[in-house]
C-alpha positions in Angstrom: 0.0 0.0 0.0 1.0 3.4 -1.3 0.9 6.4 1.0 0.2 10.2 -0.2 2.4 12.8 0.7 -0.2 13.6 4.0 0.9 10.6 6.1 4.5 11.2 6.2 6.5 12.9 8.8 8.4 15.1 6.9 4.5 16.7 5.9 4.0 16.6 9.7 7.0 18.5 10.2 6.6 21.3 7.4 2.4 21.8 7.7 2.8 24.3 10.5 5.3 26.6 8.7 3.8 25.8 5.5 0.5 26.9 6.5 1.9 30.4 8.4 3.2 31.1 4.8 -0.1 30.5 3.0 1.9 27.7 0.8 0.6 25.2 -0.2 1.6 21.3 -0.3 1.7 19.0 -3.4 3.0 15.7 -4.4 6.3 15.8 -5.5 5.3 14.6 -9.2 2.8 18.3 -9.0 5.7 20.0 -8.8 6.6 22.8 -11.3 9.6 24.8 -11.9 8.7 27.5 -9.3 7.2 25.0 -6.6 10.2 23.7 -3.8 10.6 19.8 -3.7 11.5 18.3 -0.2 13.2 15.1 -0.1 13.6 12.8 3.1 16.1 10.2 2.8 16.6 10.6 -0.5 13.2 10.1 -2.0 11.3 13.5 -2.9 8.6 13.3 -0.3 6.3 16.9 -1.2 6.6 19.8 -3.0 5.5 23.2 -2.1 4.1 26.2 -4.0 4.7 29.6 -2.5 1.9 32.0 -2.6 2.4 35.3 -4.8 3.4 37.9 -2.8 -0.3 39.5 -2.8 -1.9 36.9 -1.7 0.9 36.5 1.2 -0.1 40.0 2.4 -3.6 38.9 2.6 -2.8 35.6 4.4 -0.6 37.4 6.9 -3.4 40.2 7.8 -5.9 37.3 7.7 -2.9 35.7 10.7 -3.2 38.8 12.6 -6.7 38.9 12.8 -7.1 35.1 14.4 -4.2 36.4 16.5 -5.8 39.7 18.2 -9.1 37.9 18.0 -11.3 40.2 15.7 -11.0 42.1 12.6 -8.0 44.6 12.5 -10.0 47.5 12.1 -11.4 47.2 15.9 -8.2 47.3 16.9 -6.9 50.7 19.3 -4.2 53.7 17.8 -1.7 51.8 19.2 -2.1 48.1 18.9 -3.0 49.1 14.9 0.6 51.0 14.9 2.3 47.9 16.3 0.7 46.0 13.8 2.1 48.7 11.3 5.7 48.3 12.4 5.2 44.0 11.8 3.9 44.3 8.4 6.7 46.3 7.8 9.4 43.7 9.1 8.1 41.1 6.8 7.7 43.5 3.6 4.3 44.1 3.4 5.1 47.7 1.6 7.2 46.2 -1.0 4.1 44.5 -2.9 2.1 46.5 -5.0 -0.7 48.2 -3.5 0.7 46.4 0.1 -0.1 50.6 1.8 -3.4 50.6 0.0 -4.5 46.8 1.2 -3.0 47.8 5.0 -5.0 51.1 5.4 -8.4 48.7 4.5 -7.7 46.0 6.5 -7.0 48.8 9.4 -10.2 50.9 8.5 -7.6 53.8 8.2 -6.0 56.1 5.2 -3.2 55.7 3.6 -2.1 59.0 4.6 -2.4 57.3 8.1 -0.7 54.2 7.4 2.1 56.6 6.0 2.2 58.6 9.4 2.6 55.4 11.6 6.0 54.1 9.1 6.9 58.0 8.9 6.6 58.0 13.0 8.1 54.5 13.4 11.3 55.6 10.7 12.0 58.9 12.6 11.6 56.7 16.2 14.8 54.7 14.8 16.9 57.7 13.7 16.9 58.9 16.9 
């Protein structure tokens, strides 16, 4: 009897981080050119395709939502500002339209979004 990909460890291993990405896991014979292949023991075992880095941004915002337990916008000055300063450590305002996308998930402007980075850059310089 055959197994899938699911019911080996090495899946078991990688499903947490795989998921906190917003990958996604394949058989190894899915694979493309762009998807990762991870082999145990010699024998490719799974591969995984990488979300586009839009779809990453929603996944993370989606992330902090479960984390602070309700939608982002409900969140206080502060908290939202903290939440500013994360997105910014993983590179949320490198993909296109990532200001735009924060400022709705936040229920703020862009303008706003702009002050927290503006507030958080000059906080560093000093």
């Amino acid at each position: 009897m055959t197994t899938g990909p699911g019911d080996h460890p090495l899946v078991t291993a990688v499903k947490p981080l795989v998921d906190a990405m917003g990958a996604q896991i394949l058989g190894p014979q899915e694979a493309t050119d762009d998807d990762v292949v991870l082999a145990w023991e010699g024998e490719d075992v799974l591969a995984v395709r990488l979300p586009q880095l839009a779809d990453s941004l929603d996944h993370i915002l989606a992330a902090m939502e479960r984390r602070h337990g309700k939608p982002l916008s409900e969140l206080d000055r502060k908290t939202k500002q903290a939440v500013v300063r994360t997105l910014e450590a993983r590179g949320a305002f490198s993909v296109r339209h990532g200001v735009e996308t924060v400022a709705g998930a936040l229920g703020v402007s862009r303008f706003t979004v702009y002050n927290y980075l503006n507030r958080e850059n000059a906080a560093k310089s000093e």
